[in-house]
N, C-alpha and C positions, 0 to 999 in steps of 0.2 A: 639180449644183453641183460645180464638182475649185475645189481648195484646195491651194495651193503651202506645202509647209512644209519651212524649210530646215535644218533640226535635229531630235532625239529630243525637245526642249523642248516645240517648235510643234507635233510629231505629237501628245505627250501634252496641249496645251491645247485643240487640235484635238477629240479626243476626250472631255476636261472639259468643254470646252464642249458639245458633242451629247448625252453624259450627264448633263447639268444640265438638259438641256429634254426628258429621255424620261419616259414615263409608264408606269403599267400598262397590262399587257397587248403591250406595242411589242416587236418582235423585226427585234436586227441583225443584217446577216449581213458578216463582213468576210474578204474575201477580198486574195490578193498571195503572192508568190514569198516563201521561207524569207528570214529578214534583213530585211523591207522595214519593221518595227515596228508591228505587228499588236499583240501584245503591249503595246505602251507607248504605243499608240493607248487598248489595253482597262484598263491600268490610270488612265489619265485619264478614260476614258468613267466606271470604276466611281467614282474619287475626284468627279467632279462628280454622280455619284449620291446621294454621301455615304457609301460604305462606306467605314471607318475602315482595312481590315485591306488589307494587302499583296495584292497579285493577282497571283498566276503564272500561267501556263499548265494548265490540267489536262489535260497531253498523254495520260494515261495512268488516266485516273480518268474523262475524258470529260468530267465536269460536275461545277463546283463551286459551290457554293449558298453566298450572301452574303446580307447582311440591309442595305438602304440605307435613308434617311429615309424616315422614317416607317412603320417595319418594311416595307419591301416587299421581297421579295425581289427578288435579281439572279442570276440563273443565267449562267454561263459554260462556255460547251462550247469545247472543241477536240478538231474531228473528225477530226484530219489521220491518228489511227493504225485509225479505222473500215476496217474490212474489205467491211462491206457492209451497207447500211439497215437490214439487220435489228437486229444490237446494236443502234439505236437505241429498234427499240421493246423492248427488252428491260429499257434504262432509263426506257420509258416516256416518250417526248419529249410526246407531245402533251400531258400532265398541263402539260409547262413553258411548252411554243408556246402552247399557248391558257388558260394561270392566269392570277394577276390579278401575276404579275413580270414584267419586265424582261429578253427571253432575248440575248445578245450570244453567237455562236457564228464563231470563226474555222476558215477552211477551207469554209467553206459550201458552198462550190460540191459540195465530193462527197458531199453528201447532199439536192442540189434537190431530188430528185424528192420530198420530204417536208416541203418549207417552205412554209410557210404563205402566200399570195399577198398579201398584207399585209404586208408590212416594209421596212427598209432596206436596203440593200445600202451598203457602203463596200468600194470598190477601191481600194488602193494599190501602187504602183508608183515604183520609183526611175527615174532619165533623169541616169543618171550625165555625160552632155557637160554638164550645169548644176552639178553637183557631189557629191560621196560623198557626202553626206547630203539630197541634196534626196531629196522626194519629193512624186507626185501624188497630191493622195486625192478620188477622186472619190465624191461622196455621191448615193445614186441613189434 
């Protein structure tokens, strides 16, 4: 399904909406060039989850652990400064890929060879001849 959105608004209702219909155990994987709002994709994904608290990136922490309705957790990875699969299982991914949360990890792509065959994928991408802030998000 790609989904035109012409603003930082639509990216983030875009993504409130997809995190209002996820459940346990679901893992997204969102991938897109630096800039393209990955981030403000994933802070709307978590706000229709229902987590209450701001959401940044955890470029540097890897994975940050949120609590959405109805206690469930939400994990958010960003694996863009991974060096190589391994750090991943050092924090132990699979405990998150296969729990009973919510996993949304940006940059996905450079850590396939360890995703689960089961999830979502969302690509987004700008096509600046439509304008500086469009973007295509395709849901896969």
């Amino acid at each position: 399904m790609i989904i035109e959105s012409f603003s930082a608004k639509d990216t983030y209702e875009i993504g409130y909406d997809l995190g209002s219909k996820a459940t346990k155990g679901q893992v997204y994987c969102i991938n897109g060039d630096l800039g393209v709002g990955k981030t403000v994709f994933t802070q709307g994904f978590a706000k229709g989850l229902g987590v209450d608290e701001h959401v940044n990136s955890p470029t540097f922490t890897i994975v940050q652990e949120y609590i959405a309705r109805n206690n469930m957790p939400f994990y958010h990875f960003d694996v863009y400064r991974i060096g190589d699969v391994s750090e991943m299982e050092e924090i132990g991914y699979e405990e998150y890929f296969y729990g009973d949360g919510v996993c949304l990890i940006e940059w996905a792509e450079l850590v396939d060879e360890i995703l689960p065959n089961n999830r979502t994928t969302i690509q987004i991408q700008k096509n600046l001849d439509k304008g500086y802030d469009y973007r295509e998000i395709n849901i896969i």
